[in-house]
N, CA, C and O atoms as CSV, one atom per row, in Angstrom:
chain,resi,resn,atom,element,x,y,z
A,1,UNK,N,N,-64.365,5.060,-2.611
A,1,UNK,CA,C,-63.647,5.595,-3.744
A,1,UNK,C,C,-62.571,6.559,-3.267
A,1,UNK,O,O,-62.923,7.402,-2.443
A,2,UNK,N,N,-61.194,6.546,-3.711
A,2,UNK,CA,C,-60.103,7.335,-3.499
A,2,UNK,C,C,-60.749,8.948,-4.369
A,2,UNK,O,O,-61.567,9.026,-5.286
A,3,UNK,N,N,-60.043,10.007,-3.682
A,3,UNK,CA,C,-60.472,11.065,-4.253
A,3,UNK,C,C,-59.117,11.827,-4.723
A,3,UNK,O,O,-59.061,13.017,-5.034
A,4,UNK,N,N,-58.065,10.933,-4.715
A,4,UNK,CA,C,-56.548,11.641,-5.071
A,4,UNK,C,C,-56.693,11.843,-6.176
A,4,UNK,O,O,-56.091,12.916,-6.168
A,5,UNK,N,N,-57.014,11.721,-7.261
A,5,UNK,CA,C,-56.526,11.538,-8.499
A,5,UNK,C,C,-55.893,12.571,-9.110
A,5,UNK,O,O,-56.044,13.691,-8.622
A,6,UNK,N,N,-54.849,12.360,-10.600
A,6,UNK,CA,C,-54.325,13.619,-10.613
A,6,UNK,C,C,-55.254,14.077,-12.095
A,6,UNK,O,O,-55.648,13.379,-13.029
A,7,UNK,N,N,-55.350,15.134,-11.899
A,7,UNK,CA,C,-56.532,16.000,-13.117
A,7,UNK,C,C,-55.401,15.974,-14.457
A,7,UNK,O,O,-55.693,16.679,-15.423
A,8,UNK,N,N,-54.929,15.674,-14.475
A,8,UNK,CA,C,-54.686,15.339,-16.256
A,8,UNK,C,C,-54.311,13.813,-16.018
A,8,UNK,O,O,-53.157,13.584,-16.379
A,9,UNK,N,N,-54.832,12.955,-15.621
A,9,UNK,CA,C,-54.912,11.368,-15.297
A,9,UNK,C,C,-55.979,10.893,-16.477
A,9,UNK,O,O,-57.205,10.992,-16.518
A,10,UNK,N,N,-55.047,10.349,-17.399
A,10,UNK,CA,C,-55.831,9.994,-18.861
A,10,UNK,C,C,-56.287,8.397,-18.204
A,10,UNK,O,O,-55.469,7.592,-17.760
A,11,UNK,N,N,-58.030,8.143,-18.279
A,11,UNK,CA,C,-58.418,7.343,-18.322
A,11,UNK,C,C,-57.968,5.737,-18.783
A,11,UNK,O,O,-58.056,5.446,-19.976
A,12,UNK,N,N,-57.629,5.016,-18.087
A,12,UNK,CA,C,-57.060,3.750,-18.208
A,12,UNK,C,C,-58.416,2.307,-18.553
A,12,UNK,O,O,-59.509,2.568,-18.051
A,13,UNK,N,N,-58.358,1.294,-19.127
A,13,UNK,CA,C,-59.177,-0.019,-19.225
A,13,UNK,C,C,-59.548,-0.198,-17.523
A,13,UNK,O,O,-60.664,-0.604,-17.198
A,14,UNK,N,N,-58.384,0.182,-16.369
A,14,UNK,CA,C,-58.899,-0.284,-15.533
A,14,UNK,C,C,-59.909,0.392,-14.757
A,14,UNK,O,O,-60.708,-0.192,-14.025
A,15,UNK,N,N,-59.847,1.791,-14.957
A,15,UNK,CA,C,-60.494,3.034,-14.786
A,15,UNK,C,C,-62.426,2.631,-15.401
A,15,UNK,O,O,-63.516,2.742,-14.839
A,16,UNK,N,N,-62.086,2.258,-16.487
A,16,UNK,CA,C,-63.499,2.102,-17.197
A,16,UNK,C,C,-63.960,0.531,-16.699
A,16,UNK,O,O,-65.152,0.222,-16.726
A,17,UNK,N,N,-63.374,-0.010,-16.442
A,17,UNK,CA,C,-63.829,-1.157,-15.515
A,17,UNK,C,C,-64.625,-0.659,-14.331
A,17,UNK,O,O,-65.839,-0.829,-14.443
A,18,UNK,N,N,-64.225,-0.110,-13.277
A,18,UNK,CA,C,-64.483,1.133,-12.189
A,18,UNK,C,C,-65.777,1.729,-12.649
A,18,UNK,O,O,-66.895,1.643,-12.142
A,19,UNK,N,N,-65.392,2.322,-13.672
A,19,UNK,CA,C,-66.702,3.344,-14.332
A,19,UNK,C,C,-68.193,2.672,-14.304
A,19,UNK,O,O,-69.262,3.165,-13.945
A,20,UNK,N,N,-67.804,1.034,-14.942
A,20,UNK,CA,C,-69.058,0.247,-14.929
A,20,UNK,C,C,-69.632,-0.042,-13.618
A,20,UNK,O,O,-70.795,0.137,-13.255
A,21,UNK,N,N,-68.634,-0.523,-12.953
A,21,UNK,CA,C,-68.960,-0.875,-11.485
A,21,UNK,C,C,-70.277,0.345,-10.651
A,21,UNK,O,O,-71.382,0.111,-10.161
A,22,UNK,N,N,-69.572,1.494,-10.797
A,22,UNK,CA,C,-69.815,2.280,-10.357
A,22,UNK,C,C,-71.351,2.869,-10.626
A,22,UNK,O,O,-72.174,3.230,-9.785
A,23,UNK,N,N,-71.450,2.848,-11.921
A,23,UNK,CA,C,-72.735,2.860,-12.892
A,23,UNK,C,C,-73.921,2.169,-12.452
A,23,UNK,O,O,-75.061,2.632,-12.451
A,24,UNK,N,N,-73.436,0.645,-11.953
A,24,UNK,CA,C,-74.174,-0.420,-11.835
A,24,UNK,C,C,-74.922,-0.196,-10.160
A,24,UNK,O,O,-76.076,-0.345,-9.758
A,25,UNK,N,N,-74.066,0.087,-9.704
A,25,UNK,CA,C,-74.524,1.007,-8.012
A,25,UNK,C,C,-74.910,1.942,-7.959
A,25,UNK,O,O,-74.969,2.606,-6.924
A,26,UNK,N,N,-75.473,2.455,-9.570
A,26,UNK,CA,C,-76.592,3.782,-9.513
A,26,UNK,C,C,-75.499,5.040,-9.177
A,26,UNK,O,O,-76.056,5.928,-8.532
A,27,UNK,N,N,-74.345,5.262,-9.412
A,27,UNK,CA,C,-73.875,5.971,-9.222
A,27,UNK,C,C,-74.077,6.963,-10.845
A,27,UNK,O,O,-73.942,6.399,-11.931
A,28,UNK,N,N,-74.410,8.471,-10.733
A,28,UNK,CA,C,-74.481,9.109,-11.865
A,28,UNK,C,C,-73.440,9.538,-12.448
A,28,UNK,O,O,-72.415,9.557,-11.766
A,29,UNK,N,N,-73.370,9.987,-13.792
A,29,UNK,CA,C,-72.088,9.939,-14.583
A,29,UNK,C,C,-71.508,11.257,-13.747
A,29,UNK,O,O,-70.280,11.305,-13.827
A,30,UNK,N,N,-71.944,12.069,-13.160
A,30,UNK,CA,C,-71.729,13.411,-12.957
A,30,UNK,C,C,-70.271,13.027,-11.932
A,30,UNK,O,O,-69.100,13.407,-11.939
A,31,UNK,N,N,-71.214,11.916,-10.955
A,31,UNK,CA,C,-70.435,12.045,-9.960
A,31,UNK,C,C,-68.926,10.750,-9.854
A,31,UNK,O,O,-68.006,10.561,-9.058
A,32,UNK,N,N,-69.326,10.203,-10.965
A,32,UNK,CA,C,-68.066,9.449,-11.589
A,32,UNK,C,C,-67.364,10.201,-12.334
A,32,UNK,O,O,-66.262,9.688,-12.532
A,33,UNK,N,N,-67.496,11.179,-12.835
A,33,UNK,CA,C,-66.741,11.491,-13.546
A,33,UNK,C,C,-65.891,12.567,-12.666
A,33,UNK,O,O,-64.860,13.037,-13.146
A,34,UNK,N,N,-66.445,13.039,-11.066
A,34,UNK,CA,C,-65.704,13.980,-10.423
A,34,UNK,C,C,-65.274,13.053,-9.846
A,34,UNK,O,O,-64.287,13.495,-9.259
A,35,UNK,N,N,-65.393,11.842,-9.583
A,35,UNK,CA,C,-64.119,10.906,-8.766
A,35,UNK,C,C,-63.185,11.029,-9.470
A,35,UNK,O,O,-62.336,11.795,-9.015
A,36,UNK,N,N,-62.817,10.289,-11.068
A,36,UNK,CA,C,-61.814,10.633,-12.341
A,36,UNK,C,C,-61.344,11.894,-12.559
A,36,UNK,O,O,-60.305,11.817,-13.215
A,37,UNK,N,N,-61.693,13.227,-12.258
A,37,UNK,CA,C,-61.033,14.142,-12.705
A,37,UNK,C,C,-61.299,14.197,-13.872
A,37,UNK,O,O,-60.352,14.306,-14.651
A,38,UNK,N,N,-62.758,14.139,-14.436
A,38,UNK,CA,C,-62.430,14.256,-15.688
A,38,UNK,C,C,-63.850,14.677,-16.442
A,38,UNK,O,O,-64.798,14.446,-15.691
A,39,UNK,N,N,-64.310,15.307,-17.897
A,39,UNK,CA,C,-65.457,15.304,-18.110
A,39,UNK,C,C,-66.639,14.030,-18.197
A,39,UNK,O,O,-66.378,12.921,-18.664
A,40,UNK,N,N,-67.824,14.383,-17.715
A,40,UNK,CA,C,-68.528,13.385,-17.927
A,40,UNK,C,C,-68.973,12.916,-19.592
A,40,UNK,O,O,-69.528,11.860,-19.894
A,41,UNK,N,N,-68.639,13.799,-20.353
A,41,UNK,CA,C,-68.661,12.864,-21.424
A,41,UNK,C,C,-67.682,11.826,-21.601
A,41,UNK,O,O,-67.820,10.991,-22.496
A,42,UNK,N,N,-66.530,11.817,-20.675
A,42,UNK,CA,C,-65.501,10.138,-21.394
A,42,UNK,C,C,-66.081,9.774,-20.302
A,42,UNK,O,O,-65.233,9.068,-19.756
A,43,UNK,N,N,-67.063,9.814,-19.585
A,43,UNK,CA,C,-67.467,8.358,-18.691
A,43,UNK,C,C,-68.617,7.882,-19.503
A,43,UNK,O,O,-68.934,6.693,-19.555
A,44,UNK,N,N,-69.568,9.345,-20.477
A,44,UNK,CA,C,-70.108,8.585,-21.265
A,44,UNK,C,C,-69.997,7.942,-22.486
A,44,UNK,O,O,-70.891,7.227,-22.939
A,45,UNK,N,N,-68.715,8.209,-23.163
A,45,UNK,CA,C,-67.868,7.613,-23.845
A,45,UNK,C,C,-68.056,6.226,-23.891
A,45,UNK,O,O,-68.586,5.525,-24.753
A,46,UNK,N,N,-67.314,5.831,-22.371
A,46,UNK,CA,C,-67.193,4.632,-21.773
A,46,UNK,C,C,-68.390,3.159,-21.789
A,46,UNK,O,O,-68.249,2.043,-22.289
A,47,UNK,N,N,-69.607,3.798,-20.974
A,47,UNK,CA,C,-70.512,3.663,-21.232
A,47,UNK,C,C,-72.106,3.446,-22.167
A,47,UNK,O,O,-73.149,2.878,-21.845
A,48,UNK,N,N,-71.687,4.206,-23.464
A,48,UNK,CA,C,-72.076,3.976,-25.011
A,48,UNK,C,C,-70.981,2.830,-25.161
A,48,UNK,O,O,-71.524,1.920,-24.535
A,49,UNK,N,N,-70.069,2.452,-25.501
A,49,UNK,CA,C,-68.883,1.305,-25.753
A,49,UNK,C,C,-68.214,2.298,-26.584
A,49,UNK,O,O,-68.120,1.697,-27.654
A,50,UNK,N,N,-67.671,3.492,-26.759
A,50,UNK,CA,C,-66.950,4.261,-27.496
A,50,UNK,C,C,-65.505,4.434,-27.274
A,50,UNK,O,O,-64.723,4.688,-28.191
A,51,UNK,N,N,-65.150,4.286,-25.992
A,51,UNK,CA,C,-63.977,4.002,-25.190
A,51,UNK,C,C,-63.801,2.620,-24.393
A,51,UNK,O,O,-64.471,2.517,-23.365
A,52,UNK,N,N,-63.187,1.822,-24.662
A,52,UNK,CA,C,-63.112,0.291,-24.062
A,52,UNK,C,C,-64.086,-0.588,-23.776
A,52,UNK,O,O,-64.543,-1.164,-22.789
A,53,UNK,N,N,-64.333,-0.496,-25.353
A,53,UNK,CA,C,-65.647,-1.532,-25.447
A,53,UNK,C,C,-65.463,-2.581,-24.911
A,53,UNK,O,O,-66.549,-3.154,-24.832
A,54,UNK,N,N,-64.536,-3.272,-24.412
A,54,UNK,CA,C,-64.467,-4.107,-23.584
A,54,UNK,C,C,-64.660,-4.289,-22.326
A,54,UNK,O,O,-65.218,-5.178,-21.683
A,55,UNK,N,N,-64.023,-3.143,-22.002
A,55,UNK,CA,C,-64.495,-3.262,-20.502
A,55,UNK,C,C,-66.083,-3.684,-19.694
A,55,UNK,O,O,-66.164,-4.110,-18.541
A,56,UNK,N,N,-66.950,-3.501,-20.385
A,56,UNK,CA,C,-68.091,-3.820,-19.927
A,56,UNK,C,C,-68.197,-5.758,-20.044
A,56,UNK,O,O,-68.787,-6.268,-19.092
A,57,UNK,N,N,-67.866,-6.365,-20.718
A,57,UNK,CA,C,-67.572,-7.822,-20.119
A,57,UNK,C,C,-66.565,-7.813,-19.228
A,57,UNK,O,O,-66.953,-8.343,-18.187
A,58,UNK,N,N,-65.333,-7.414,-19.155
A,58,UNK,CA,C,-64.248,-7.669,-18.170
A,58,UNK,C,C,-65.219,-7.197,-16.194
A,58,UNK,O,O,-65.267,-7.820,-15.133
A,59,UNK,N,N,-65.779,-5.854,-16.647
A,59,UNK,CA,C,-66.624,-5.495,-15.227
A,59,UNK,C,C,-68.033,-6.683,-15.171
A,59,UNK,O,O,-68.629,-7.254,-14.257
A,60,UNK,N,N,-68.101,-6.670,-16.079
A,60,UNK,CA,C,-69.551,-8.224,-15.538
A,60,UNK,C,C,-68.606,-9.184,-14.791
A,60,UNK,O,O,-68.809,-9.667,-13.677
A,61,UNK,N,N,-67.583,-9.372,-15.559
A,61,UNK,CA,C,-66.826,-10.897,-14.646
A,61,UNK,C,C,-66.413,-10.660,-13.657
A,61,UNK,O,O,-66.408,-11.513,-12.769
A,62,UNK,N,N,-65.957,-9.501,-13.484
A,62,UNK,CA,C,-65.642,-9.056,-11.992
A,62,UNK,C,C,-66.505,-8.957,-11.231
A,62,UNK,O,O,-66.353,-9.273,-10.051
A,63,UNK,N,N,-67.895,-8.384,-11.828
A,63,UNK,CA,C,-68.875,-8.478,-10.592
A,63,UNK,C,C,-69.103,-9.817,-10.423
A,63,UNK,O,O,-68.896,-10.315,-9.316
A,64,UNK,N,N,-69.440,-10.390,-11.211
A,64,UNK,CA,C,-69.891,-11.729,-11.062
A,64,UNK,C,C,-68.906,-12.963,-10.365
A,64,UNK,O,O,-69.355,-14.108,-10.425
A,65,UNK,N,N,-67.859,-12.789,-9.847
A,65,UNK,CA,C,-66.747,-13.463,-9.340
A,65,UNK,C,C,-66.866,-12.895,-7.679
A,65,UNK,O,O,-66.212,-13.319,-6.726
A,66,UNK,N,N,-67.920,-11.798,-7.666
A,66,UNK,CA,C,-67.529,-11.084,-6.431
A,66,UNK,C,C,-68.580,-11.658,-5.630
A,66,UNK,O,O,-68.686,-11.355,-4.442
């Protein structure tokens, strides 16, 4: 994981794609959400489907292609 990010870097679809990934490798919201720069509630946002409810099929197909 890159650790550049810039701290007012508003969460992107591709970001919450990432988020799932990341989730799925047991990674905790705490520490996804200090990769993002950002609070761990929009990773749990993300994760409830509250923010890009989509993304959680788009990250299955990606894993699943991998």
């Amino acid at each position: 994981m890159e650790m550049s990010r810039n701290p007012k870097h508003s969460l992107t679809f591709d970001d919450a794609i990432e988020v799932w990934l990341c989730h799925w490798q047991g990674q905790y919201q705490h520490v996804i959400a200090a990769h993002f720069q950002t609070n761990q509630g929009r990773i749990n946002e993300i994760l409830k489907g509250k923010r890009f409810p989509e993304s959680r099929d788009a990250a299955l197909k990606l894993r699943a292609a991998a």
